[in-house]
N, C-alpha and C positions, 0 to 999 in steps of 0.2 A: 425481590426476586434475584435470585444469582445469576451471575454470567455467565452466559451458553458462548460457548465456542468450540471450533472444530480444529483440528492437525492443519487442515488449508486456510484455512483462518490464520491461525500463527504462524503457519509460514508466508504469508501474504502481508503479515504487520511485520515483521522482521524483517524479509526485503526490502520494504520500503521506509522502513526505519536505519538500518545497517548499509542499504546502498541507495544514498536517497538520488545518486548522480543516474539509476536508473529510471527515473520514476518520469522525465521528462520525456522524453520519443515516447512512452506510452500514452500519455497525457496528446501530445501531437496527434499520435493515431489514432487516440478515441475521439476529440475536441478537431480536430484538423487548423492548429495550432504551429506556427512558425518559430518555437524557443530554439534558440541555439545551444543550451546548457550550458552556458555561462548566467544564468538565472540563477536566482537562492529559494530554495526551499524549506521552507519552515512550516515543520508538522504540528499538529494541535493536539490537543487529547484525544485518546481517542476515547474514553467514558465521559457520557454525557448524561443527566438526570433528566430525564423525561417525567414533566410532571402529568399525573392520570385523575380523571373523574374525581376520586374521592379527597385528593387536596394531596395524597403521599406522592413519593417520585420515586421512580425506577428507575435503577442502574440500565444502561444500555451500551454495549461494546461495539465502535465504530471499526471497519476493516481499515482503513486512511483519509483524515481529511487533514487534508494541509493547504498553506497559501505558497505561490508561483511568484515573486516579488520580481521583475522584470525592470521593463519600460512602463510597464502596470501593475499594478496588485491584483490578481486574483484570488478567488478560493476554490478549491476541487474537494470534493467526495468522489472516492471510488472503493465500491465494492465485490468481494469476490464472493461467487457463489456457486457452489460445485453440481446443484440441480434448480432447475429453476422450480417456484411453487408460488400459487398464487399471492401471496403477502408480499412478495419482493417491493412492491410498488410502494405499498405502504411502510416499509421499514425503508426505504429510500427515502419517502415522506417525510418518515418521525427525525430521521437521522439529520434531512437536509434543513427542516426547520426549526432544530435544536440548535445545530450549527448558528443559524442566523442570526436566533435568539439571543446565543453566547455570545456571539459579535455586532450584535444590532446599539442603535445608537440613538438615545434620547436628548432630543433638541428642540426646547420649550413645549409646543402641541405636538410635536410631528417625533414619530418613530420609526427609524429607515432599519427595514431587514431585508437584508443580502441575503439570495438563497446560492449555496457555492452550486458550481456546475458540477452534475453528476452523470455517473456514467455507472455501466457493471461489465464485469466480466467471469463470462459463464465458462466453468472447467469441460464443461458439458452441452450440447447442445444438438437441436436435431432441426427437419426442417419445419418446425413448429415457431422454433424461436426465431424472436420477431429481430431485426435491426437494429430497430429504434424502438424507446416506449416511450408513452408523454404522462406526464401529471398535469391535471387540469384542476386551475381553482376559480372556483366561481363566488365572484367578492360584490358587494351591494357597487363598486367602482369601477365596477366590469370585471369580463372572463380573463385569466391568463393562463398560457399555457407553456411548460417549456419543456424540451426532449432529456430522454434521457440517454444518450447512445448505449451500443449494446457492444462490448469486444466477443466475439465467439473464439475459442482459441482452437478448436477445430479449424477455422478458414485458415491458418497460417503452417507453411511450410518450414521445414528449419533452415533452408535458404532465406525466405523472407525476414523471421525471426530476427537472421545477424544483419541482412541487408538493410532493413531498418531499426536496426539496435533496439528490437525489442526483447533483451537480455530479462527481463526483470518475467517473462513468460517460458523460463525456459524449464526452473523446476519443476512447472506442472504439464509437460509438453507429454510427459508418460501418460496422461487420459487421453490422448490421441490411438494410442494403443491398445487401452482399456479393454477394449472389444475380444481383442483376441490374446489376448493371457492364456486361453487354456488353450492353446494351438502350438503357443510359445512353448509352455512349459512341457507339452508334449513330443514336438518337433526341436532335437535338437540345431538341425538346419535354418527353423525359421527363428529361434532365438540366438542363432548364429548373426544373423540379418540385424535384427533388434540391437545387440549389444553392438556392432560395428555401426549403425547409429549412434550409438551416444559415445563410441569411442571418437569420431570423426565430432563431435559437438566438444567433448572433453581438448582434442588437438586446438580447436577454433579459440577455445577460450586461453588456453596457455599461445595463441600465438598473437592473442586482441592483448596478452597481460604485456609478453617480450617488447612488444610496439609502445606500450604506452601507453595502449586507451582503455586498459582493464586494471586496476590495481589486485595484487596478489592478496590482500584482506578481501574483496567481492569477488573475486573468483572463487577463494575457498567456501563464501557465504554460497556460492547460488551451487556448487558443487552439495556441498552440505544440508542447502535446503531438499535440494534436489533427492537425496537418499532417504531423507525425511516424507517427503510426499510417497517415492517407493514405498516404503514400510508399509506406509498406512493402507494403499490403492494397492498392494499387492499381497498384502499379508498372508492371502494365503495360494501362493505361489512363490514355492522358494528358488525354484530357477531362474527366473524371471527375477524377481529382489534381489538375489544375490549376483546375478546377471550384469543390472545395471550396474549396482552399487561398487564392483569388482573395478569400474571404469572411470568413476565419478565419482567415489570416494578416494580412499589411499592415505598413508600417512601424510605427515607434512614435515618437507627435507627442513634441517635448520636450516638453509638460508630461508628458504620460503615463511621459517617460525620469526627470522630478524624482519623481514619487507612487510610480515605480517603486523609484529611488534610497532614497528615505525608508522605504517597507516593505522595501527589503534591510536596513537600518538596526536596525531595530524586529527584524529575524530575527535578526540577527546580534546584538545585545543579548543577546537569550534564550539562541541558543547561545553566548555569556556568561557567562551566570547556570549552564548548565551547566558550564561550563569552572570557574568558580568553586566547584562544589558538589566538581568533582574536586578541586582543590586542599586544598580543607581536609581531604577524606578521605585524600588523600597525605599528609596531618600528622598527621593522626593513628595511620595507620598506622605513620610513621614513628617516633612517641613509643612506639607500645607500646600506646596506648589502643583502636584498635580491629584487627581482625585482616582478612586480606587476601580472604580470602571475605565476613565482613559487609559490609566498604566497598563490594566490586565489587556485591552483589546489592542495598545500599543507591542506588550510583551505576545500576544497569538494563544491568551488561555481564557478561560473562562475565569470570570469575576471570585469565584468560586477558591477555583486553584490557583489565583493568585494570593489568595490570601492566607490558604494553607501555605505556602511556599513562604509569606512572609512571616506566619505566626514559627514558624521551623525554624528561620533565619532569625528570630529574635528569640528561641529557646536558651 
């Protein structure tokens, strides 16, 4: 089966790939979690092989799971989802116990699977949608059950958004408005309104960049993703598209292209330091000293793409 993905989908993996320094205060606000973002985040795959009924395995395309590496290690899944529909449960299901699978850990009789804490967030939401969901497993060793929080991104104002640095919610903050596009696009006055929203959002972000606590490579990311969600959610509303985008778009001054230049730099290092953590666990694998499951669950991939990675590296 081929990979299904949406416009909010990729831009959901790309934030949280390209600015992973966001990803933590949302994690807080779903989890009600105390990181201070001095934490390291390391992302996993996001395709996982789902094996079915008949023995084949299907491709499956995760929106983020990654691990929180603190004072503890955790794992998180989180997904984004632009309407809610009854399978949600179960693709959280398939997702989180593939997860665990990839990272679970055989030791003599006993095999320990970690299911990562999951959460969603709904682009969309009415008062249907629930807070919370739970999966319930029912094992011959008793019941368990455990939640799954729900982020509705309706409940958040764009005061709140920057008050708790839920930056990583701001490109898709245009389905708050959703509703009335054709109002917009009629009423020059009320998309007057609209656009000096997101001119005042555009100010907040070049003034969090001037401070220090935005770099000018994730501000032009969420600027950018942000035009990208337009497109799609307003495609056919060109006042409105080209509204936003007039404010939240714009070239990029060369200085902005050198600070941009410099944090690709400093990215690319890091995914360095990972590129190097693979290599020495290729050596060691390779001597004998460690085996091909600890290296992959020690390097954060599955057994799998460890080993593509090392067949690549020995091409």
């Amino acid at each position: 089966m081929d990979l299904v993905s949406t416009p909010y989908d990729d831009v959901f993996r790309t934030l949280l790939n390209d600015c992973r320094s966001l990803i933590i205060p949302l994690i807080n606000e779903a989890f009600g979690e105390h990181y201070t973002g001095e934490e390291t985040v390391l992302p996993a795959p996001e395709i996982h092989f789902m094996n079915q009924s008949d023995g084949e395995e299907e491709k499956r395309i995760t929106d983020s799971s990654f691990t929180i590496r603190g004072a503890v290690e955790k794992d998180y899944l989180l997904e984004c989802q632009s309407t809610a529909d009854n399978s949600m449960l179960v693709r959280i299901f398939e997702y989180a116990t593939q997860i665990g699978l990839d990272r679970s850990v055989a030791e003599g009789d006993r095999l320990t699977v970690t299911i990562p804490h999951s959460a969603i967030l709904f682009l969309r939401s009415n008062r249907n949608t629930p807070d919370g969901m739970e999966i319930e497993l029912r094992t011959p060793g008793g019941n368990v059950i455990f939640t799954v929080p729900v982020i509705k991104l309706a409940f958040y104002t764009v005061e709140e958004i920057f008050e708790k640095k839920l930056l990583l919610l701001l490109p898709f903050y245009i389905f708050v408005y959703e509703k009335r596009f054709q109002e917009y696009e009629k009423n020059p006055a009320m998309l007057e309104t609209l656009v000096a929203e997101y001119e005042g959002i555009a100010k907040r972000l070049e003034k969090l960049q001037e401070t220090g606590e935005l770099t000018t490579y994730t501000r032009k990311i969420l600027q950018e993703m942000t035009g990208k969600v337009v497109e799609h959610l307003a495609v056919k509303y060109d006042r409105v598209r080209e509204g936003v985008k007039s404010v939240m778009g714009g070239k990029v001054l060369d200085y902005e292209a050198k600070t941009i230049w410099m944090d690709g730099v400093k990215h690319g290092m890091d995914d360095g330091i990972k590129e190097g953590i693979f290599y020495t666990l290729f050596d060691l694998v390779g001597k004998d000293l460690l085996s091909v499951e600890d290296a992959a669950s020690q390097a954060g991939v599955s057994k799998e793409d460890f080993v593509k990675k090392m067949r690549e590296r020995n091409k």
